[in-house]
C-alpha positions as CSV (number, residue, x, y, z in Angstrom):
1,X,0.0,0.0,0.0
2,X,1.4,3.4,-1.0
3,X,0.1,6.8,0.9
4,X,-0.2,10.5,-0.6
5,X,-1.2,13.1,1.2
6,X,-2.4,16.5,-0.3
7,X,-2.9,19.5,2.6
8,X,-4.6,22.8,2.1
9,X,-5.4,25.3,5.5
10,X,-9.4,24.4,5.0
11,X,-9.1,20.5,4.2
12,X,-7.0,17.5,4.1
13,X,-7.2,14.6,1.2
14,X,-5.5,11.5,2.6
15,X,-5.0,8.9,-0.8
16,X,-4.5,5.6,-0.3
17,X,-3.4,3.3,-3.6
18,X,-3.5,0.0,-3.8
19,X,-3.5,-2.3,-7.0
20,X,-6.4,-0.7,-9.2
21,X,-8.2,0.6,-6.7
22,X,-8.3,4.0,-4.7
23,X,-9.5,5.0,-1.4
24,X,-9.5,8.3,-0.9
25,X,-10.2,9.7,2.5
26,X,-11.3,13.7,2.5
27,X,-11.1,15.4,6.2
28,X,-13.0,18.7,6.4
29,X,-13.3,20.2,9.8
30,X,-12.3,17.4,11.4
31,X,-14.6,15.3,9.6
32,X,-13.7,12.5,7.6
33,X,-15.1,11.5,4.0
34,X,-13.9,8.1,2.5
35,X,-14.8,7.0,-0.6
36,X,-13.1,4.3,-3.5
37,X,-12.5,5.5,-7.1
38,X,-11.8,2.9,-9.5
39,X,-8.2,3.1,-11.7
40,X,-8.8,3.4,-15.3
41,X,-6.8,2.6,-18.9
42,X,-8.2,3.7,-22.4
43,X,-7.0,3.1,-25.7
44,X,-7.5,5.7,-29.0
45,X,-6.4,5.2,-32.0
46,X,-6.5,8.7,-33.8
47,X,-6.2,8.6,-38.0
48,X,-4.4,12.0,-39.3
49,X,-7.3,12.0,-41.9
50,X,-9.7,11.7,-39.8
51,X,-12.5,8.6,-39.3
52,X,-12.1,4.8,-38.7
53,X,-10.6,4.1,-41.8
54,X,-7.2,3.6,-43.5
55,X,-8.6,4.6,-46.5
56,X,-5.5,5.0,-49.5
57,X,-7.8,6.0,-52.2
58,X,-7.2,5.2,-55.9
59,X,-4.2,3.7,-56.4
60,X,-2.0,2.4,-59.0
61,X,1.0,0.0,-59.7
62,X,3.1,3.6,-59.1
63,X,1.2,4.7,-56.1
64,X,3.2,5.5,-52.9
65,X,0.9,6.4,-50.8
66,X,1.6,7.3,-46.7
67,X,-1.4,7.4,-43.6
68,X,-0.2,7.6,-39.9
69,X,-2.1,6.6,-37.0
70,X,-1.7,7.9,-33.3
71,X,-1.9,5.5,-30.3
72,X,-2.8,6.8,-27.2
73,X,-3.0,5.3,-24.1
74,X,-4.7,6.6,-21.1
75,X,-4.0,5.0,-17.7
76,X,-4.6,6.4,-14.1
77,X,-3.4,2.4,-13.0
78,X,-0.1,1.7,-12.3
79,X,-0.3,-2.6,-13.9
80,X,2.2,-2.6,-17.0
81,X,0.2,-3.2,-20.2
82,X,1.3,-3.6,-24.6
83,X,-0.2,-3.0,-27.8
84,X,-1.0,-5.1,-30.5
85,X,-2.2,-5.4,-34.1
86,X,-4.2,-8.0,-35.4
87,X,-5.5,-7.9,-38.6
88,X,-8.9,-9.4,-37.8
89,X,-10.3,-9.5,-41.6
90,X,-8.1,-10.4,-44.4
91,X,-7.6,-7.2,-47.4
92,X,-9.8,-8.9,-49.8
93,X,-11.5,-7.3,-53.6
94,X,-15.2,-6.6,-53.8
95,X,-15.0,-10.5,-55.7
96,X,-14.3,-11.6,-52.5
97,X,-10.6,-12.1,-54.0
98,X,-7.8,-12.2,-51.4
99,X,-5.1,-10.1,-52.3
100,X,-1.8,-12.1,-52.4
101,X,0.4,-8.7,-53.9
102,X,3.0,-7.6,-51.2
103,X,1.4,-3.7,-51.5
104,X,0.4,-2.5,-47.9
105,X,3.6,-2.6,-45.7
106,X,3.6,-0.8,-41.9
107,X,6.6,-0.2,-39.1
108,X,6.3,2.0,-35.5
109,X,7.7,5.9,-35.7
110,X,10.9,5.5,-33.7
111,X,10.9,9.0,-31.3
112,X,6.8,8.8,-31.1
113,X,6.7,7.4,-28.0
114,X,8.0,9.2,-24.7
115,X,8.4,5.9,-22.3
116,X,7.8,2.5,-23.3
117,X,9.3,0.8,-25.6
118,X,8.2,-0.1,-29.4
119,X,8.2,-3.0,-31.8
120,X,8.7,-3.4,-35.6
121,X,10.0,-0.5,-36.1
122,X,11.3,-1.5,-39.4
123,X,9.6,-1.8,-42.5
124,X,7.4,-4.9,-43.1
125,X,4.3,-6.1,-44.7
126,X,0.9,-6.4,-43.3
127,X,0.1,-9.4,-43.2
128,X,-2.6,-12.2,-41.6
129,X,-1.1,-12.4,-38.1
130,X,-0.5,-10.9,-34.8
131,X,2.0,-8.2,-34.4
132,X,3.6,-6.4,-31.1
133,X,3.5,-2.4,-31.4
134,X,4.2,-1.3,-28.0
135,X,5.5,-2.8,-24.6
136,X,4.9,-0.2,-21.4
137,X,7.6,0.5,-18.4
138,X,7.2,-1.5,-15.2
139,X,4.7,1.2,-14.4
140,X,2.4,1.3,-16.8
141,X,2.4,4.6,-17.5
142,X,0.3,6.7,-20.0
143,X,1.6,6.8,-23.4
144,X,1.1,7.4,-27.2
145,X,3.1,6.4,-30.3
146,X,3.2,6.4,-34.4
147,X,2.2,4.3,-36.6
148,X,2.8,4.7,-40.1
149,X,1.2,2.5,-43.0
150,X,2.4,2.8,-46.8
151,X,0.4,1.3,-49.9
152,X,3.3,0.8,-52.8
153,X,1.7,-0.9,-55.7
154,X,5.2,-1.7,-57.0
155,X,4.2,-5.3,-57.2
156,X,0.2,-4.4,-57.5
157,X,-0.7,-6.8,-59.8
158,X,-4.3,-7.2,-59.6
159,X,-7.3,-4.8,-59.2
160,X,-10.2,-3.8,-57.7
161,X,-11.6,-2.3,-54.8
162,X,-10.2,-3.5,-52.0
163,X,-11.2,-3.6,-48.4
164,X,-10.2,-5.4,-44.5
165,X,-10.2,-5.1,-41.0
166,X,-7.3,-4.5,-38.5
167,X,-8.1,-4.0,-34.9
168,X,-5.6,-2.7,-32.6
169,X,-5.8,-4.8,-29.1
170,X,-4.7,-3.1,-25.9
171,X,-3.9,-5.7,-22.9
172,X,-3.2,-4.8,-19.6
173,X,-0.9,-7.1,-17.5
174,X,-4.3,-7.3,-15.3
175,X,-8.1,-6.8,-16.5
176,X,-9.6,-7.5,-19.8
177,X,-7.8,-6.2,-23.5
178,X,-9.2,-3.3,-25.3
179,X,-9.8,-3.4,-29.3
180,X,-10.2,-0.4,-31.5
181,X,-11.2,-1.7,-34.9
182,X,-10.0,0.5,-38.1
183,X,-11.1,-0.5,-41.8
184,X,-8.6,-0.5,-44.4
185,X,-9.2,0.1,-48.0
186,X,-8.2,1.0,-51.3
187,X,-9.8,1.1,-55.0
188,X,-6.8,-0.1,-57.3
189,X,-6.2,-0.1,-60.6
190,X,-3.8,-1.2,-63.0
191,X,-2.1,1.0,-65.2
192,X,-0.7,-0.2,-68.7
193,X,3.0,-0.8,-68.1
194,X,6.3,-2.0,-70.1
195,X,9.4,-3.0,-69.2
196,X,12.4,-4.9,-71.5
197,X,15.4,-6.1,-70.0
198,X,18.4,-6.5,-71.7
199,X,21.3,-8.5,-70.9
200,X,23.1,-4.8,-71.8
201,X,21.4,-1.7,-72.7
202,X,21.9,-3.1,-76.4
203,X,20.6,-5.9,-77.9
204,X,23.9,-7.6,-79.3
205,X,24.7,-10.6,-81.3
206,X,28.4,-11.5,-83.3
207,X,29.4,-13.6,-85.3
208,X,32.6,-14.4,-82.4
209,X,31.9,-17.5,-80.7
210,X,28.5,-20.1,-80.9
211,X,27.2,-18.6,-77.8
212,X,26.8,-15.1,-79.3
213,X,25.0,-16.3,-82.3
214,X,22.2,-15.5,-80.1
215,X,20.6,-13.2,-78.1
216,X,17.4,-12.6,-76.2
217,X,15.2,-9.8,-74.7
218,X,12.8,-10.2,-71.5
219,X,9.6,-8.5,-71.4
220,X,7.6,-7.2,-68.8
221,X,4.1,-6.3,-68.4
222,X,1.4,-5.3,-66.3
223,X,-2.1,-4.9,-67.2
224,X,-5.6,-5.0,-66.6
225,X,-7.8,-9.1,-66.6
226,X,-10.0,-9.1,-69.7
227,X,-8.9,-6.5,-71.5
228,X,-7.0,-7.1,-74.9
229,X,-3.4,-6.8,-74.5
230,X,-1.6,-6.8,-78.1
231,X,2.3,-6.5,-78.3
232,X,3.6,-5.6,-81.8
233,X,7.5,-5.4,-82.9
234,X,8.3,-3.1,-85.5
235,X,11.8,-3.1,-87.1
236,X,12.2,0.7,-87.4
237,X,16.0,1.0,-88.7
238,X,17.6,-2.6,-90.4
239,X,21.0,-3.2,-89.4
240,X,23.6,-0.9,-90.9
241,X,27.6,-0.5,-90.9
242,X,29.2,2.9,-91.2
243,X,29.4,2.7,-94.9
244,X,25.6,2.9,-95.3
245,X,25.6,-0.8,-96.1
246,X,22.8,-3.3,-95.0
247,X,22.1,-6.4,-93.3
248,X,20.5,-8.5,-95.9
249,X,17.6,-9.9,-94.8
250,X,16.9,-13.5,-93.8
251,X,20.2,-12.8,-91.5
252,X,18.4,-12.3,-88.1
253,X,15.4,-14.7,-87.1
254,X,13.4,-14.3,-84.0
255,X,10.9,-16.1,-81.9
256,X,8.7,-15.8,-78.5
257,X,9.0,-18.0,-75.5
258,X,8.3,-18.4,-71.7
259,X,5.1,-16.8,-72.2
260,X,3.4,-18.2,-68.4
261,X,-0.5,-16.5,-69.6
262,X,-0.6,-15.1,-72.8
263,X,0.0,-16.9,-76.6
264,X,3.0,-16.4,-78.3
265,X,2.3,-15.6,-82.2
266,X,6.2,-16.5,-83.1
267,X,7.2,-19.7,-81.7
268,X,9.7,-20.6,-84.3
269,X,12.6,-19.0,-85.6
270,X,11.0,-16.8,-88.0
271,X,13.1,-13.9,-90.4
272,X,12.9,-10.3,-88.7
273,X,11.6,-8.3,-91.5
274,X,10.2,-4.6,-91.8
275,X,6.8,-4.9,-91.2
276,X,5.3,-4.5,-88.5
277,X,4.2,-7.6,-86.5
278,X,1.9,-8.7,-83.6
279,X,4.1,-11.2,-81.7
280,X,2.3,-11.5,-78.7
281,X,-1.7,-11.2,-77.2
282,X,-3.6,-11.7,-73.7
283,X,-6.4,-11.2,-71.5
284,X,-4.6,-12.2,-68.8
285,X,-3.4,-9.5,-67.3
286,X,0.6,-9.2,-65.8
287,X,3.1,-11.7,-67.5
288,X,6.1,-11.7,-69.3
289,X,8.1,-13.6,-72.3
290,X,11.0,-13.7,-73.7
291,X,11.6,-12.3,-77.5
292,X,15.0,-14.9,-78.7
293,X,17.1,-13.7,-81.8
294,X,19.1,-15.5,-83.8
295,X,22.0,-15.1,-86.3
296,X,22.1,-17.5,-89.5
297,X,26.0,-18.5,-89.4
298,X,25.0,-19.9,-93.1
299,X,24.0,-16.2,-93.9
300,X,27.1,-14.2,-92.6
301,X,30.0,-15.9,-93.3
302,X,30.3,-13.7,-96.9
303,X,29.3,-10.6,-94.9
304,X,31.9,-8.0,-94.6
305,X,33.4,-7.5,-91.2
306,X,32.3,-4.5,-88.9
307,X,29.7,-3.5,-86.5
308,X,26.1,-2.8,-88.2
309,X,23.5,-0.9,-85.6
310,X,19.7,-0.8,-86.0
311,X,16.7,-0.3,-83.8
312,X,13.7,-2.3,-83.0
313,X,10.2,-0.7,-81.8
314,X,7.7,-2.4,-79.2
315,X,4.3,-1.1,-79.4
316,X,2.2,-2.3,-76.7
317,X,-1.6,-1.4,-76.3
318,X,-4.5,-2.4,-74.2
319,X,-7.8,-0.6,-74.1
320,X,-6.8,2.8,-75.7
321,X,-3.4,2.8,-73.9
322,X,-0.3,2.4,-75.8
323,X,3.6,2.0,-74.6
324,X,6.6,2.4,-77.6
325,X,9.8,1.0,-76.3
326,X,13.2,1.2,-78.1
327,X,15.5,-0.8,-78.8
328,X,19.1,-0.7,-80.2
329,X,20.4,-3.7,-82.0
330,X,24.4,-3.9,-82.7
331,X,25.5,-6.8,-84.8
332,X,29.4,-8.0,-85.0
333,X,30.5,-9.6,-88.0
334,X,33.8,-10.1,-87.0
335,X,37.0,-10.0,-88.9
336,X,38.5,-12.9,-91.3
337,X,41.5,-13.3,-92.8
338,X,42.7,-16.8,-92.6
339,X,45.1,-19.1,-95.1
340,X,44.2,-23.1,-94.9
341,X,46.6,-24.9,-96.9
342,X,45.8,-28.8,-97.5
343,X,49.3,-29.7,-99.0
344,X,50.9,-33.9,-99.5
345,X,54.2,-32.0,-98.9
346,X,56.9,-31.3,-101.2
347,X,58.9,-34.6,-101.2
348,X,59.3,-37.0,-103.2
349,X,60.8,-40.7,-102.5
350,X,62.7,-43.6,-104.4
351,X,63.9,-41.0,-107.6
352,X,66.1,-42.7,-110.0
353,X,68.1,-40.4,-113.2
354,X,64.9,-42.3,-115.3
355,X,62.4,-41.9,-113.5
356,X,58.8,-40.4,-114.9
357,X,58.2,-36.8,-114.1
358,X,55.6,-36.9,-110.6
359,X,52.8,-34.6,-109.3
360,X,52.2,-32.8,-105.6
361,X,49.6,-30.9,-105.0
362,X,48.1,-28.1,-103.0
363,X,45.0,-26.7,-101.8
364,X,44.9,-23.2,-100.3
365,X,41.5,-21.6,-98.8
366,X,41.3,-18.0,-98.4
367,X,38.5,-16.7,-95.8
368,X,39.0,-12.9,-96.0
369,X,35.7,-10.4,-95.2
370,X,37.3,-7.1,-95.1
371,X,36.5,-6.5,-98.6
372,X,40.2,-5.3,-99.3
373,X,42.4,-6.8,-101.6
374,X,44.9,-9.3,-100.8
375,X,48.0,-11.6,-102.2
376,X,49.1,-15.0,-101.7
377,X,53.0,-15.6,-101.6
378,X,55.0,-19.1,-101.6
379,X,58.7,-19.3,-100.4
380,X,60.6,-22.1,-100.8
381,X,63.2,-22.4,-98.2
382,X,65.8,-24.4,-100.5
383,X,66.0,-26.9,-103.7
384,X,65.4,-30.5,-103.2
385,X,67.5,-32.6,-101.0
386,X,68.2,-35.7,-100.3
387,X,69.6,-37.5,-97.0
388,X,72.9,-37.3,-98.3
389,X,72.8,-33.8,-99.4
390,X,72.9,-33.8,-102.7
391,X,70.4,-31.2,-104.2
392,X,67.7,-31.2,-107.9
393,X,68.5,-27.7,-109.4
394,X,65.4,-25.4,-109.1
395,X,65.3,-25.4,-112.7
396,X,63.6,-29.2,-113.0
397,X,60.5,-27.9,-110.2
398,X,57.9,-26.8,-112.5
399,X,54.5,-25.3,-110.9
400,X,51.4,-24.0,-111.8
401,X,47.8,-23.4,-110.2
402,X,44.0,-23.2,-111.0
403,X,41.3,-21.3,-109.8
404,X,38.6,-23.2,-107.9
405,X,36.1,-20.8,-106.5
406,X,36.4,-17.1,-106.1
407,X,37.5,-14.4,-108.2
408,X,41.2,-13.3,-108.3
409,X,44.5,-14.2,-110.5
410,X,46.6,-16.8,-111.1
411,X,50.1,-15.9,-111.7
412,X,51.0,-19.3,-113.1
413,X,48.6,-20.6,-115.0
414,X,51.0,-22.7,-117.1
415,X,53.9,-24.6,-115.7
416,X,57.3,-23.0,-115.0
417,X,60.4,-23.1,-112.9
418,X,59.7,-21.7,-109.4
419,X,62.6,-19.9,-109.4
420,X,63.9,-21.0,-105.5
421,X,62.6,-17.6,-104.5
422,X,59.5,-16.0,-102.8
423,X,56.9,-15.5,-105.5
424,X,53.4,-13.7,-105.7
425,X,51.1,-16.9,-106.5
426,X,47.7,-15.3,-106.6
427,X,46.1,-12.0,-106.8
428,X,42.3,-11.5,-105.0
429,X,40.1,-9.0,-106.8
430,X,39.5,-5.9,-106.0
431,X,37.1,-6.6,-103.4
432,X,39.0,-8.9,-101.5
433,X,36.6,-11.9,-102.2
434,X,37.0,-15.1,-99.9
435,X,38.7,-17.9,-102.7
436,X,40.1,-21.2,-103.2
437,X,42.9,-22.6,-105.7
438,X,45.2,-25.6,-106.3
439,X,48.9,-25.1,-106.8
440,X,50.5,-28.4,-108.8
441,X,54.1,-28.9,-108.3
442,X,56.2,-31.1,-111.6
443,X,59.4,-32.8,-111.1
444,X,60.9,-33.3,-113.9
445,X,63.0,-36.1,-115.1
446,X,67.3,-35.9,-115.6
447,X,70.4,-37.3,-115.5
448,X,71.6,-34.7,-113.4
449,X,69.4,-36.4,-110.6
450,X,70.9,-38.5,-108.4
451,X,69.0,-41.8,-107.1
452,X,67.5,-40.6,-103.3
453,X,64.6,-39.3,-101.7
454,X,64.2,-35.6,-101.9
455,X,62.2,-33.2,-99.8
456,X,61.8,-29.0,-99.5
457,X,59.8,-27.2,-97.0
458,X,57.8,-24.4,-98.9
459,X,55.8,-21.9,-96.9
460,X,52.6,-19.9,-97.5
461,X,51.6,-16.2,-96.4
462,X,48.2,-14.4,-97.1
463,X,48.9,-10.2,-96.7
464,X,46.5,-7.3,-97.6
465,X,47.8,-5.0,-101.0
């Protein structure tokens, strides 16, 4: 039992406290007036706009949207007490339809309250549970706090109007808990919105490695349930390199996948042309696919080498709404300039001073797409020799070549004496075409050849003129 005394010259007011109960004695002239007064604690839950509602209006998938609530507590008890939040009637749409989005998030206002101490104070959804606000001291004394809700339709996917029930539950260490019911409510609705994500800000094929043959774009949506929901692509600028020179087309095909609700209209490779085409429908509101390009490796290997840009358009429209997304497209043909030379080597095995004059032969491949000109050059490093060292004088090597696909020039069409030094063998044209030719190498017979088996190293080099 505690004792407070108040004194004034004309009375005395004796208080005695003891657990929720008061008895107050009042002395008046020597007279004493006792009486009980019962302790009291009050909860009021106080919205900034006024009512019993948390009411966030129309809202959108790009709505941020901010309602604070005041909790006060009123006690004239001294028993310790906290605050929770229940939400007593899942957020459900006028269909009755729960709503599963992650949209109405809630924490405690650190600072708001001036003794106890409060809980989730950190940023976290609302959700069908029970959750701690506010613990009081040892006391219990009176109190208020902050409570601030936020609507972010960032991953609003669904609409409608929207409505549920949170109570806020005040319980007292000893006596019976307090609730304070608020509605909470929203009418949403889903704006048209388009995203593309890229792997890079570009979409980007070359013709480098078998992995970046290919390429893909991801697309986003949200819409509205039951309302058309077209997606068109629209090949505004073909590919282009610096010189003003085009892709052909048939080079870059393209098809739709991962589509979860809608219907693809491209689900195999199909040639990206210049018309406009719908590659996508739904009435199923948010999804996304996947648009998957492809280079034709059959296509570009006579394309000349450098980087060609162009630009693709997205037109996306639902119920009078429209979205136009860009989207730049680089393609690398990268650079070739190779020499393959299939040769039987130049030797030549069991020679006798009559023996019949023999053949080798060689096939070089030029890949080239630089659309410059270019030479081939042979070198032989020395004449014929044999084990023993004796040597065939250059003048009994005869050699000569054919064109087998390409343009360009042969420099000896006819046989002659190589000469035992380095020679120009063929000439591209003037455009540096890719090409492929035979060079045919005669011994000839002598009796200045020794019996023996003879062998030269002869090297080939490909060089831009």
């Amino acid at each position: 039992m505690t004792l407070d005394v108040e004194c004034d010259k004309n009375y005395k007011l004796i208080i005695f406290k003891k657990m929720s109960k008061r008895l107050i004695l009042l002395v008046i002239g020597g007279i004493i007036y006792p009486f009980v007064a019962q302790a009291t604690i009050d909860l009021s839950v106080t919205s900034f706009q006024g009512g019993q509602s948390l009411n966030f209006g129309r809202v959108d998938s790009s709505s941020v949207v901010t309602i604070e609530l005041k909790i006060q507590i009123t006690s004239t008890d001294t028993t310790p007490y906290q605050v929770k939040q229940i939400l007593l009637e899942p957020i459900v749409s006028e269909k009755g339809t729960p709503l599963k989005d992650e949209v109405v998030f809630f924490y405690t206002i650190r600072g708001s309250n001036s003794r106890g101490s409060l809980y989730n104070t950190i940023l976290k959804p609302l959700s069908f549970r029970e959750d701690t606000l506010y613990v009081s001291d040892n006391t219990g004394n009176p109190d208020s706090f902050k409570v601030a809700y936020i609507f972010n339709g960032k991953k609003l996917t669904t609409q409608g109007y929207f409505f549920g029930r949170i109570g806020y539950v005040l319980e007292p260490k000893q006596g019976s808990p307090k609730t304070v019911i608020f509605n909470i409510e929203f009418d949403a609705r889903l704006k048209l919105e388009a995203k593309i994500y890229l792997p890079g800000n570009t979409l980007k094929l070359s013709t480098r490695t078998k992995d970046t043959l290919s390429s893909y774009l991801k697309v986003s949506l949200k819409s509205r349930v039951g309302k058309d929901l077209n997606v068109y692509q629209i090949l505004e600028a073909f590919p282009e390199n610096y010189k003003g020179m085009k892709l052909p087309e048939g080079i870059l095909k393209f098809y739709i996948s991962e589509s979860l609700k809608g219907k693809g209209e491209v689900l195999t490779p199909t040639i990206l042309g210049r018309k406009e085409l719908l590659i996508y429908r739904s009435r199923e509101g948010s999804d996304e696919f996947k648009v998957n390009f492809l280079l034709d490796e059959g296509e570009v290997k006579n394309l000349e080498a450098g980087i060609y840009r162009g630009r693709l358009i997205y037109r996306i429209n639902q119920d009078g709404e429209e979205k136009l997304i860009p989207v730049d497209l680089e393609i690398e043909i990268e650079k070739k300039f190779d020499i393959n030379v299939m040769t039987q080597g130049l030797s030549f095995y069991g020679l006798r001073p009559d023996f019949p004059p023999q053949e080798r032969e060689v096939i070089i491949r030029i890949d080239s797409n630089l659309r410059r000109p270019y030479q081939v050059s042979q070198r032989i490093t020395g004449p014929l020799t044999d084990e023993k060292g004796n040597t065939i004088p250059f003048k009994y090597l005869l050699m000569r070549g054919e064109l087998l696909e390409g343009k360009g020039e042969i420099l000896y069409p006819s046989f002659e004496a190589t000469g035992g030094k380095e020679d120009v063998i063929f000439l591209s044209d003037a455009n540096g075409e890719p090409a492929s030719f035979r060079i045919i190498y005669k011994l000839v017979p002598s009796l200045e050849i020794l019996a023996g088996n003879y062998s030269t190293t002869v090297t080939y080099s490909l060089s831009e003129r």
